[in-house]
N, C-alpha and C positions, 0 to 999 in steps of 0.2 A: 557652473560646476555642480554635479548631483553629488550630495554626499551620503554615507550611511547614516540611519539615524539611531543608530548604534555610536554612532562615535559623538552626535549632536549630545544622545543624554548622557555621555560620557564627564563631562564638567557639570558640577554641581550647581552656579550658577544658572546652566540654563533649564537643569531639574526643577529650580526654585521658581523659573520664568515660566514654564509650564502648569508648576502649582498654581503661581497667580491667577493666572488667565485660564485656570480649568475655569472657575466660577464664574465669570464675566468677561468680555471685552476690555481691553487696554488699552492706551496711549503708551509709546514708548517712554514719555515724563511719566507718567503714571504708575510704569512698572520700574522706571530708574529710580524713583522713591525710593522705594524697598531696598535698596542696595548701595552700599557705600561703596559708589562709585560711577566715572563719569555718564552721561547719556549716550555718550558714543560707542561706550564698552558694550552699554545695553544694545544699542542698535545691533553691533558685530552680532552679538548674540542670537536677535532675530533673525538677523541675513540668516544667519546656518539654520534657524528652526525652521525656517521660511523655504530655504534651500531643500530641506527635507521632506519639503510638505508635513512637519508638525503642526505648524502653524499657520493660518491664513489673515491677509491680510483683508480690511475692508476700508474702503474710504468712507468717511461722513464729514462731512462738508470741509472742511480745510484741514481736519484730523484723520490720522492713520490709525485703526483700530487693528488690535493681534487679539485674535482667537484661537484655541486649539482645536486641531482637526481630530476629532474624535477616532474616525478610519482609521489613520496612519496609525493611531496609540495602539490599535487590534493589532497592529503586527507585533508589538514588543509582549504584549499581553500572552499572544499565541507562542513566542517564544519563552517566555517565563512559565509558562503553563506545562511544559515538560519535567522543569523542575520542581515545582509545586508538587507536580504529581508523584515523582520518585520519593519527595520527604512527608505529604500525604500517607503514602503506600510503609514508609520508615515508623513511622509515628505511631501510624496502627500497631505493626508489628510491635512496638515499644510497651502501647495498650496493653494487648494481646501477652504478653511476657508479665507482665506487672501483675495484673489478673491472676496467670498461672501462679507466682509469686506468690502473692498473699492466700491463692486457697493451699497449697502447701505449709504455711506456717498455722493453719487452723486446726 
């Protein structure tokens, strides 16, 4: 099943799965540390990041490593990037106002 990965970074758990493993490769114990709560939950978790292609998986030797796929994250980026720019473009104008502001009280 392909899902959105829109709805993967939708739960914060697995926002926090992604932070882990920007830095480094993981083991599924390794990222279940971090969180109170069982290995198995972690696992679900992966499936969908995995299902998404956020994350890739790699074997080394009898361990299953999760990495993040860098790619896939440029899509959410590119869609967060519209927004950015409309409160970029807000903020100025804010600038731009404040400025006027203070050389009037002069």
């Amino acid at each position: 099943m392909r899902r959105d990965i829109f709805q993967a970074i939708a739960d914060p758990t697995r926002r926090s799965i992604l932070t882990l493993i920007a830095l480094q490769a993981m083991t599924p114990n390794a990222i279940a540390e971090n969180f109170n709560t069982t290995r198995q939950s972690v696992s679900k978790h992966l499936r969908i990041l995995t299902e998404c292609d956020l994350v890739k998986q790699e074997q080394r030797g009898r361990e299953i490593y999760y990495s993040l796929e860098i790619e896939k994250m440029k899509e959410i980026d590119k869609w967060i990037k519209q927004f950015r720019e409309i409160w970029e473009t807000k903020f100025n104008q804010l600038d731009e106002l404040l400025v006027t502001l203070k050389k009037q009280k002069k």
